[in-house]
C-alpha positions in Angstrom: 7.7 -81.9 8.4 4.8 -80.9 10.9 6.3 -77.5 11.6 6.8 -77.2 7.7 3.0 -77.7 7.2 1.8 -75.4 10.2 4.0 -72.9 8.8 2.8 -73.1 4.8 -0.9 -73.3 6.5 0.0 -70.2 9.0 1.1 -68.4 5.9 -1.6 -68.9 3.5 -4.3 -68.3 6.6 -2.7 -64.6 7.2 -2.4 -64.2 3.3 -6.4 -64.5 3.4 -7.2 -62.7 6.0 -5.0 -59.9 4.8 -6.5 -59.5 1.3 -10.3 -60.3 2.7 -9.5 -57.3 5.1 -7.6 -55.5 1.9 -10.8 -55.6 -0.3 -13.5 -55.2 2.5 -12.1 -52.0 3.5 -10.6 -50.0 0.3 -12.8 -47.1 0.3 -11.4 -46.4 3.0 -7.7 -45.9 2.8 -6.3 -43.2 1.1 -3.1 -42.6 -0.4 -1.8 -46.1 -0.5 -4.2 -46.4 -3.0 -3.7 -43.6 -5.1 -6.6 -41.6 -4.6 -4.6 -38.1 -4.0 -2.9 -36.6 -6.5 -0.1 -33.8 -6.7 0.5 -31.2 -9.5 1.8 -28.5 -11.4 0.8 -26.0 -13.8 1.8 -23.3 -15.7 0.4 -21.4 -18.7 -1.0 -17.6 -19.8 -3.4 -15.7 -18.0 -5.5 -13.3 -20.0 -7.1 -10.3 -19.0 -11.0 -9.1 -20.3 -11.9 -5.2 -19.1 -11.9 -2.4 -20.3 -8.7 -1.4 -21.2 -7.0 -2.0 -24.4 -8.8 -4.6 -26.6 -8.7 -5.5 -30.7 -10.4 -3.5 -33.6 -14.2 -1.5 -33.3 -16.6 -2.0 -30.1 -15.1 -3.8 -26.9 -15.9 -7.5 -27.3 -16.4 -10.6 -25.2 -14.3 -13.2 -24.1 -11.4 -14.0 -26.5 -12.4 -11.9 -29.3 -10.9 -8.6 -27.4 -7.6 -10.3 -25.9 -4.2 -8.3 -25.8 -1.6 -11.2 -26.7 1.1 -9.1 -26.7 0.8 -8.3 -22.6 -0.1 -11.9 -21.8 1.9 -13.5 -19.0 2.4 -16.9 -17.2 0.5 -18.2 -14.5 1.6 -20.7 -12.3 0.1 -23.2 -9.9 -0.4 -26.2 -7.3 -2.8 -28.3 -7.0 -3.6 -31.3 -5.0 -7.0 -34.1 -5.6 -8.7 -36.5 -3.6 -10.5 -39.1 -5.8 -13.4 -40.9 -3.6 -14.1 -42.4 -7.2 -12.3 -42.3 -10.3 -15.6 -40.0 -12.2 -15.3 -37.6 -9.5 -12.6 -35.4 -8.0 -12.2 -32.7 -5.3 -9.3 -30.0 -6.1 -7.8 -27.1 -4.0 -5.2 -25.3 -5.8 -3.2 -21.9 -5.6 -2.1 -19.8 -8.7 0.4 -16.8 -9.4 -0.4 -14.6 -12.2 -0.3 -11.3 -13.9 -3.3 -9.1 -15.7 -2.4 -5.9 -17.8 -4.3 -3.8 -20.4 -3.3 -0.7 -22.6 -5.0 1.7 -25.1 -1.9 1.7 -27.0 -2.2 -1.8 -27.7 -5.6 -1.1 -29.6 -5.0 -0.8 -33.2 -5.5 2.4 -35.2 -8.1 1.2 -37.8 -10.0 4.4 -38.0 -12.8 3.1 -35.8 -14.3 2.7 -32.3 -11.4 1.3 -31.0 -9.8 5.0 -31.6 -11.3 6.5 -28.9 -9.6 3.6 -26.5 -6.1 4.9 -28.2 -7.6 8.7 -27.2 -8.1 7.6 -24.1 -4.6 6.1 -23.5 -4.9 4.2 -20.2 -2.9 1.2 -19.4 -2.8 -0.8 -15.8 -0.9 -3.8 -14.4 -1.9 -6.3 -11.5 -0.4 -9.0 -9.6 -3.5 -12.0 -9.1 -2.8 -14.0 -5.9 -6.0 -16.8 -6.2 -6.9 -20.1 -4.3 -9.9 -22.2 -4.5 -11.7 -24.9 -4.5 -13.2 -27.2 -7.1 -15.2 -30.1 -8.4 -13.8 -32.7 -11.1 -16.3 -34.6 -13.1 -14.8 -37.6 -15.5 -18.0 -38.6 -17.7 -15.7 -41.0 -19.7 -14.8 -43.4 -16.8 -18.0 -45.2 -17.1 -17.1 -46.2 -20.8 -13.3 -47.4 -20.3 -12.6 -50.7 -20.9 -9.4 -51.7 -19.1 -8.4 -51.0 -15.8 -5.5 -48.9 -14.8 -4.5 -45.3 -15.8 -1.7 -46.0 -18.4 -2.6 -45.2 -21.7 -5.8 -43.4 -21.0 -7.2 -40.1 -22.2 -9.7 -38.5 -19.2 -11.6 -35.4 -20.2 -12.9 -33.7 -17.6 -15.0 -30.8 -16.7 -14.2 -28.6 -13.4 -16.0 -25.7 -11.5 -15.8 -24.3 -8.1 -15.2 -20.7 -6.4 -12.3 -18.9 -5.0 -11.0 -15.9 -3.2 -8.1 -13.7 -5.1 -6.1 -10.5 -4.4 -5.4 -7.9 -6.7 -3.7 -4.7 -6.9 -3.9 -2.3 -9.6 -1.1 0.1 -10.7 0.3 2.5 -13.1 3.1 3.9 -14.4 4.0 7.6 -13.1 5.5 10.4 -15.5 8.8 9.4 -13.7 8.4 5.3 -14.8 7.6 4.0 -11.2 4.6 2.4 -10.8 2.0 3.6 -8.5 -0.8 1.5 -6.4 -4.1 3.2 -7.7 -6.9 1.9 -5.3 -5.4 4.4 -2.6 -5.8 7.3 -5.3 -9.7 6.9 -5.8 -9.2 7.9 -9.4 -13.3 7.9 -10.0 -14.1 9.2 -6.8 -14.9 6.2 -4.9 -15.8 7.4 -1.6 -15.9 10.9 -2.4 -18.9 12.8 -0.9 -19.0 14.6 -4.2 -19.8 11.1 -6.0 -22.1 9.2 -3.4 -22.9 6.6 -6.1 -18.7 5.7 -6.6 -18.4 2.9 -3.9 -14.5 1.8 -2.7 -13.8 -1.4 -3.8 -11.7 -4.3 -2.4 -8.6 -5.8 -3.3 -9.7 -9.1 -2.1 -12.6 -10.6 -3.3 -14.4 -13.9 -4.4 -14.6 -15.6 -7.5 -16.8 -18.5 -9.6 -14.7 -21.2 -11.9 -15.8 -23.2 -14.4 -13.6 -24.5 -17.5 -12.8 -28.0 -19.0 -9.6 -30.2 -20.0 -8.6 -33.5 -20.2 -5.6 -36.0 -19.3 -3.2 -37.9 -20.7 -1.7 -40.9 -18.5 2.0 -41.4 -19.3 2.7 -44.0 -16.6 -0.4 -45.3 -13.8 0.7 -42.4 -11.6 1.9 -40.1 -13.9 -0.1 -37.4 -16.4 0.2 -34.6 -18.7 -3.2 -32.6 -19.6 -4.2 -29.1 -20.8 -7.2 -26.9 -19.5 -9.0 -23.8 -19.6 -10.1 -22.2 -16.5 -12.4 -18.8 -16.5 -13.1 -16.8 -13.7 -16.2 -14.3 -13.1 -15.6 -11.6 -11.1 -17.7 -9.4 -9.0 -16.1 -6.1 -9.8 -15.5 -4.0 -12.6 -12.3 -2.7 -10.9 -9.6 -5.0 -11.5 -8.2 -2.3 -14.4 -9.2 0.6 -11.5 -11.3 1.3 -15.0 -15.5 1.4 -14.4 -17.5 4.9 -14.9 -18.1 6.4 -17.7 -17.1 9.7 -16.9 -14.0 11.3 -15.6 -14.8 13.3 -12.2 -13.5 16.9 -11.5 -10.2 16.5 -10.4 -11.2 19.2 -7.5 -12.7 16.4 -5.8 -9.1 15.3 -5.3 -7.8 18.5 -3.7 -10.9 17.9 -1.3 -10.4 14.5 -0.3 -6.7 13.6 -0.7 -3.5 14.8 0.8 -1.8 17.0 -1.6 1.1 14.5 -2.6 -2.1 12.0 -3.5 -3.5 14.5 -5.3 -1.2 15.5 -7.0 -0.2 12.2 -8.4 -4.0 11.2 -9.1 -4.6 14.7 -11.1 -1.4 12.8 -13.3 -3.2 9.5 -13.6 -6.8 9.6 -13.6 -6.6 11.0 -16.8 -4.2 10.4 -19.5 -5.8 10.3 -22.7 -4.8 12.6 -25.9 -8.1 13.9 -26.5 -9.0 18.1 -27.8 -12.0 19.0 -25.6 -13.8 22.5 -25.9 -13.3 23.1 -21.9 -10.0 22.8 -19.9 -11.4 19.4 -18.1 -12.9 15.9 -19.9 -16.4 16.1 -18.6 -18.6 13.3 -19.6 -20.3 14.9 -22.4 -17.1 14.8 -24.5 -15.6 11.5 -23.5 -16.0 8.2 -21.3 -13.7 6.4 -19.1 -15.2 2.9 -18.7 -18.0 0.9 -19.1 -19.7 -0.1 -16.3 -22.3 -2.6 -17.4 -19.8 -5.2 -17.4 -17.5 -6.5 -14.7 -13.8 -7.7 -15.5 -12.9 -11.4 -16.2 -9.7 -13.3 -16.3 -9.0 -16.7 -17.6 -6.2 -19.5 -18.1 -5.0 -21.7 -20.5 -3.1 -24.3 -18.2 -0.6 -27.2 -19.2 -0.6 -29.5 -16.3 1.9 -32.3 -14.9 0.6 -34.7 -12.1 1.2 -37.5 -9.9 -1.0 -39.7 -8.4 0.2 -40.9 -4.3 0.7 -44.3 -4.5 -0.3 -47.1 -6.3 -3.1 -49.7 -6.3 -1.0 -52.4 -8.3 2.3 -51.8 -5.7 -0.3 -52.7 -2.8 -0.7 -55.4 -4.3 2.8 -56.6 -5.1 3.5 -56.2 -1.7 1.3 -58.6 -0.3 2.1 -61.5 -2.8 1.7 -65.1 -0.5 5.0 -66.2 0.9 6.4 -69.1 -1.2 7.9 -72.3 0.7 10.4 -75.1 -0.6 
């Protein structure tokens, strides 16, 4: 009967200590409390330059999208939560980009000179980065728990991405075009048409919410736009095409003989033999090239708050 007691006394006294210690130090542990999460997503990516577009004068945003070429991104993602309101993300995507005059419909007005022009591209984007979660809604739920709830959320952070734009040759392969310096970039004869990278940074912002299926399970949709810092993604900027001596000047003669193919493409009747800039443009350099996202996501949450707390039930005695 003693030992009985000291045990049930032993017991309760360890039980105690063990959730004393449990509370006092939960901000500190980590994925046995759920605070890291684990996800997928996958959804279009859509493409805003200069090539292709909808009817009259190149537009903004989603008013000049191409649905037609739109393909699928895909994604990871994991989050640390130090607070339910607020989340850190660092996530990797997979996506194409393309454009195309021909897309452009023939309405009879500014978007014809896009069909003239005929110039299409394609582009692998290879993009990670980092971003910052905000939940405004937390602070008026009224249960506890994830089950059941709806979380939007707004999200922005920066990046780094790889790109790499090509066309299609008169024989159907498609050809790298940065190495072909299609405006001149780096040409002596064109000091003011710099070389651009394939790899550069980016800025994020978007929004979304989520939908909690189980406490460590979700579903939820977002937006995510990019802004760029180049106007080259399409290999598309200036607004004139450059004399395709400059090629024979600068190029080996395989390279320019595949750039005098591709630089320009258009269908266009000029009074001279070459398209100078007084009779057409190329591109539009006042604005730089965008991409954005429409994302379905699936995620987990690591571990579980209310299976912490199972486990450390008091040990029952008969």
């Amino acid at each position: 009967m003693r030992t009985s007691l000291l045990l049930v006394r032993l017991s309760v006294l360890i039980c105690f200590f063990t959730l004393f210690s449990l509370q006092s130090n939960s901000q500190s542990i980590s994925s046995s409390n759920g605070k890291f999460e684990l996800g997928l997503g996958i959804g279009p990516m859509f493409f805003l330059g200069d090539l292709g577009g909808s009817a009259g004068v190149g537009k903004t945003f989603v008013k000049d999208l191409d649905f037609p070429l739109t393909k699928l991104n895909k994604g990871i993602y994991i989050n640390y939560y130090p607070a339910e309101w607020l989340g850190f993300r660092v996530a990797g995507n997979m996506g194409y980009v393309e454009g195309d005059d021909a897309e452009a419909p023939a309405k009879g007005g500014p978007e014809e000179d896009r069909k003239y022009r005929n110039l299409h591209f394609r582009s692998k984007i290879n993009e990670a980065y980092a971003a910052l979660e905000l939940y405004p809604t937390v602070f008026f739920e009224r249960y506890d728990g994830l089950l059941g709830k709806l979380r939007p959320y707004v999200i922005g952070g920066a990046g780094i991405y790889h790109f790499n734009p090509q066309a299609k040759d008169v024989d159907g392969k498609w050809v790298d075009l940065a190495p072909l310096k299609l405006e001149g970039q780096g040409f002596a004869e064109y000091p003011d048409s710099k070389p651009y990278k394939l790899t550069q940074m980016n800025v994020l912002a978007g929004f979304g919410f989520k939908y909690y299926l189980k406490e460590n399970m979700y579903i939820g949709f977002e937006i995510l736009h990019r802004k760029l810092f180049t106007d080259y993604v399409d290999d598309v900027s200036n607004d004139y095409y450059i004399d395709p001596i400059a090629f024979d000047n600068n190029l080996t003669a395989a390279q320019a003989a595949q750039a005098r193919r591709l630089y320009y493409r258009g269908t266009y009747t000029f009074p001279a033999t070459r398209p100078y800039q007084e009779f057409a443009e190329r591109g539009d350099p006042k604005e730089n090239d965008a991409y954005f996202s429409s994302i379905l996501r699936f995620g987990w949450r690591i571990g579980s708050s209310d299976g912490r707390l199972k486990q450390l039930k008091c040990p029952v005695f008969y």
